[in-house]
C-alpha positions as CSV (number, residue, x, y, z in Angstrom):
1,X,6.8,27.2,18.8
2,X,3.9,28.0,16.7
3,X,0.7,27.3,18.2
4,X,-1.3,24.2,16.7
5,X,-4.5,24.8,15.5
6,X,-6.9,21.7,14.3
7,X,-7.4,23.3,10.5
8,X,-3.9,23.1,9.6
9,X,-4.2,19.2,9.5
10,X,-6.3,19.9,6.2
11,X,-3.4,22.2,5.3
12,X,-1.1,20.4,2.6
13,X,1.8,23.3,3.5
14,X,1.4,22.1,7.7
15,X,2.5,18.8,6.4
16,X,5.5,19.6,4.2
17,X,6.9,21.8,6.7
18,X,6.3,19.8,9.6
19,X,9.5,19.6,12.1
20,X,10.2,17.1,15.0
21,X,12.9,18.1,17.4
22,X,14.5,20.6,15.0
23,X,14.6,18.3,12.0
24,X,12.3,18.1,9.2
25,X,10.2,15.1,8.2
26,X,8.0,16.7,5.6
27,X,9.0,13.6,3.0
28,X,8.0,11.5,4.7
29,X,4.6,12.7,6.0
30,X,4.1,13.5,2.2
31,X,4.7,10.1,1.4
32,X,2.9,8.3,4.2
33,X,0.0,10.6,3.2
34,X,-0.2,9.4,-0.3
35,X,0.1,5.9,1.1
36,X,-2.8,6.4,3.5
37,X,-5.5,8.6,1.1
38,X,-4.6,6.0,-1.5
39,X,-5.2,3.2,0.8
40,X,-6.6,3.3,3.8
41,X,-10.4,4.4,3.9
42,X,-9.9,6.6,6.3
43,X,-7.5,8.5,4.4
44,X,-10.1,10.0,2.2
45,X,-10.1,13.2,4.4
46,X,-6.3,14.3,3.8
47,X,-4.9,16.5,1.1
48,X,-3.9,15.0,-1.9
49,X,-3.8,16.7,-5.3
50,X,-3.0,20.3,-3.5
51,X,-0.3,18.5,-1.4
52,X,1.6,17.2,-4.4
53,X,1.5,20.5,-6.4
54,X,3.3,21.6,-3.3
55,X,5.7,19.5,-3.2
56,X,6.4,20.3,-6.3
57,X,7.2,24.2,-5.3
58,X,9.1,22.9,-2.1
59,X,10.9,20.1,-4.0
60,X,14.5,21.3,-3.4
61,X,13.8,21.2,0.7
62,X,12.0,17.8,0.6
63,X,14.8,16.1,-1.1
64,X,17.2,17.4,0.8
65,X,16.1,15.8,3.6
66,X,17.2,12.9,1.5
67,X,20.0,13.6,-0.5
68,X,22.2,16.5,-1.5
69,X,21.8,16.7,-5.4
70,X,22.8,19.5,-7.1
71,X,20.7,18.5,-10.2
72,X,17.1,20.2,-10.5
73,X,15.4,17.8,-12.8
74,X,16.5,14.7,-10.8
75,X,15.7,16.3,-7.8
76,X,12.1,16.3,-9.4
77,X,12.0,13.5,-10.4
78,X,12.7,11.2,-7.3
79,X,10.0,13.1,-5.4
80,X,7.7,12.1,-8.0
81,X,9.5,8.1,-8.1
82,X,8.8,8.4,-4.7
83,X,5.4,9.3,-4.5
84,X,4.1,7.3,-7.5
85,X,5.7,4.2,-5.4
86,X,3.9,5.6,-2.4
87,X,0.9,5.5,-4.7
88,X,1.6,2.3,-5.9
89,X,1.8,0.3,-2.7
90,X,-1.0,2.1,-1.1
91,X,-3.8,1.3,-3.8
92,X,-2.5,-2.1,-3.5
93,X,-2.8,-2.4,0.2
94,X,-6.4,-1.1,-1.1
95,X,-7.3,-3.4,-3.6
96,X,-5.9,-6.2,-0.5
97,X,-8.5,-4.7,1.8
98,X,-11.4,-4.8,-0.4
99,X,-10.7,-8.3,-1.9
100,X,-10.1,-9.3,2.2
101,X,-13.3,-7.6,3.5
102,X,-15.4,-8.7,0.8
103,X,-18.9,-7.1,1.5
104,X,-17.9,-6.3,5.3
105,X,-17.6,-1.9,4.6
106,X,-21.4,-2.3,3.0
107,X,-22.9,-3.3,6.2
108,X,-20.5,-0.8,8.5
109,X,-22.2,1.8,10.0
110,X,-21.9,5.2,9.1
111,X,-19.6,7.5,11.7
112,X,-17.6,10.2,12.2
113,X,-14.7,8.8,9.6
114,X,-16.6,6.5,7.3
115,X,-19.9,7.4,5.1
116,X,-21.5,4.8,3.3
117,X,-22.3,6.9,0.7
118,X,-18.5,7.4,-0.8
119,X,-18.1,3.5,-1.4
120,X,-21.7,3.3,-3.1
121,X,-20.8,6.2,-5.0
122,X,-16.4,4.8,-5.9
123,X,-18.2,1.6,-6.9
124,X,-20.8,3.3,-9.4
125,X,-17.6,5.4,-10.7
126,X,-15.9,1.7,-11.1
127,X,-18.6,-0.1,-12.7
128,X,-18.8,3.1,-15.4
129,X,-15.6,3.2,-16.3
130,X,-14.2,-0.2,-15.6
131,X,-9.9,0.0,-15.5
132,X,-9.9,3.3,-17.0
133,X,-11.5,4.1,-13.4
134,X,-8.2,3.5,-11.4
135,X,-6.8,5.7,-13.4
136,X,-9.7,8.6,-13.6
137,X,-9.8,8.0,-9.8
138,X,-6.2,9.4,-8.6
139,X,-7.5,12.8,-9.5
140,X,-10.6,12.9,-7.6
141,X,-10.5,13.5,-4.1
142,X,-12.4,10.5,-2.1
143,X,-12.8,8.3,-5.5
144,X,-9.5,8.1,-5.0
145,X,-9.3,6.0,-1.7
146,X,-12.3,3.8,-2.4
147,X,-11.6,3.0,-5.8
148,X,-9.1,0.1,-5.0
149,X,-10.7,-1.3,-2.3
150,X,-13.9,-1.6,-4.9
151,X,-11.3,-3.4,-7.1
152,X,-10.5,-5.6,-4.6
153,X,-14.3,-6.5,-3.9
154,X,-15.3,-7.4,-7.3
155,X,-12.1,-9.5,-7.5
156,X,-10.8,-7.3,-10.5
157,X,-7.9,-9.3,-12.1
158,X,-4.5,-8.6,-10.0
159,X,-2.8,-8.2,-13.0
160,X,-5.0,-5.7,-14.8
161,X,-5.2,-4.0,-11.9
162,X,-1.7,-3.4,-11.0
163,X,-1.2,-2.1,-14.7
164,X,-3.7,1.2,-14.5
165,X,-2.8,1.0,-10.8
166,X,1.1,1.7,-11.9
167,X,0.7,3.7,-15.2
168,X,-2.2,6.5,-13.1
169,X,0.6,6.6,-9.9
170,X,3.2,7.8,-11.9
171,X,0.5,10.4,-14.2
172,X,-0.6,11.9,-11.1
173,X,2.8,12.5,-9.3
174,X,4.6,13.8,-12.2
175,X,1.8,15.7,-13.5
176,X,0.8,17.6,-10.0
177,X,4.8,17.7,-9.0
178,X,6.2,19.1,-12.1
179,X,3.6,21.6,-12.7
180,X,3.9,23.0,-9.0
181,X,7.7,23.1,-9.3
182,X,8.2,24.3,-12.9
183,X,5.2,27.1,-12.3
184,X,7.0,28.1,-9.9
185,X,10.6,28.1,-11.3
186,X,8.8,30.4,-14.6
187,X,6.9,32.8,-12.8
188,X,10.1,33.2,-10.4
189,X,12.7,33.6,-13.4
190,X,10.3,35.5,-15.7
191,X,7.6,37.6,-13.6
192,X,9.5,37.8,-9.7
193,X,6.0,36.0,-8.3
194,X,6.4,33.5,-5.7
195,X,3.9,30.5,-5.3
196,X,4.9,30.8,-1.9
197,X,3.4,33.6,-0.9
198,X,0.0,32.3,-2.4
199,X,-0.4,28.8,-1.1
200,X,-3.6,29.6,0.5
201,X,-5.1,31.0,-3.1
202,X,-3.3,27.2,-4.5
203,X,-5.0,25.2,-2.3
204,X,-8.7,26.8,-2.8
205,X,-8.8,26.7,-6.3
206,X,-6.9,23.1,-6.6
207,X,-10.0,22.1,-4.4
208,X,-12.5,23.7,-5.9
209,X,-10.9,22.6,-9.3
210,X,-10.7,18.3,-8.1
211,X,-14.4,18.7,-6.1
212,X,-16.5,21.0,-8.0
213,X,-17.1,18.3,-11.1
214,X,-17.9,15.5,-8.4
215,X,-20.4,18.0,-6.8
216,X,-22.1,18.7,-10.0
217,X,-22.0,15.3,-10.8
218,X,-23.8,14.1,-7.9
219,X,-26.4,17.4,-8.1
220,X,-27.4,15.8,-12.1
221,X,-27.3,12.5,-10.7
222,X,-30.2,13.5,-8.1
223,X,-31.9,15.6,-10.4
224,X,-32.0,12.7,-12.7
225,X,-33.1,10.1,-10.1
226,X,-35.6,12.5,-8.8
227,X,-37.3,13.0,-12.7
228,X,-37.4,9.0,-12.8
229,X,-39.4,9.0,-9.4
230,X,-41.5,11.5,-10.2
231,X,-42.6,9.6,-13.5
């Protein structure tokens, strides 16, 4: 039994290939962590963009663990159904918590888990963008989680809600899952290169890809606020 070491819990391939007593559950740890970085605020922490890509490269042994299709494509695409309903329920659960807490998360103190600054930030990000922010937000690690429970707290209309909250779900798994499994299926056929060997390479540019515009964003954002000061 390999040894456990605390980083691998920020490791999206730890979680796909996780085993309990011989068996694997790495479905349902990816779906339970969609759920949870979607939904729960605490969630913000956990892989998300790099651990759907691959799921899209380990897509035949996920499924499996559900059912034995022979087909490729379908294979596909019910990890993706399954993950954009994942999505789905967990930004509601969100959009729940933030229309049930009302203005309690404003007046939390910050700790280990929770920052104030991410929800003052998600809600700026909401308030810009309005709807279209749901949908911007499933592709930008911790906007992501905070996003619906903003919804919920300026009593966004259910409805309208649950339509970006449905049509940016199934964008983000299909676009993240395909790509990881077909990218790997080309370079496989055509060039003998397997993703596999390069998940660590994956995961730090897929972060540095989904953070790098928030960071800048935020560095303009106090470079701006600092000019208005100073004036």
């Amino acid at each position: 039994m390999e040894e456990f070491h605390i980083a691998q819990l920020i490791n999206p391939e730890f979680y796909i290939n996780l085993q309990v007593a011989g068996h694997s559950i790495g479905i349902y740890v990816v779906l339970f962590i969609v759920f949870a970085e979607t939904g729960l605020f605490a969630g913000f922490f956990l892989p998300g963009d790099s651990l759907l890509f691959l799921a899209g490269i380990y897509s035949t042994a996920l499924m499996q663990e559900l059912f034995n299709i022979d087909s490729d494509f379908i294979n596909v695409a019910l990890l993706a159904t399954l993950v954009a309903l994942a999505g789905i329920l967990g930004n509601t659960f969100g959009y729940w918590f933030g229309a049930r807490s009302g203005n309690y998360l404003y007046n939390v103190k910050d700790n280990f888990i929770y920052k104030k600054k991410y929800l003052y930030e998600s809600k700026v990000f909401f308030e810009r963008h309005g709807g279209r922010a749901i949908i911007f937000a499933r592709f930008l690690p911790v906007v992501r989680t905070f996003a619906p429970i903003i919804a919920g707290i300026v009593r966004m209309d259910f409805k309208r809600f649950m339509l970006y909250n449905i049509l940016s779900s199934f964008l983000w798994a299909t676009s993240l899952i395909f790509a990881g499994h077909y990218l790997q299926v080309w370079l496989l056929e055509s060039y003998e290169i397997n993703l596999k060997n390069y998940i660590e390479y994956i995961v730090l540019f897929l972060v540095l890809a989904t953070t790098l515009p928030i960071v800048i964003k935020l560095m303009k954002s106090k470079a701006k606020n600092k000019q208005e000061q100073e004036q």
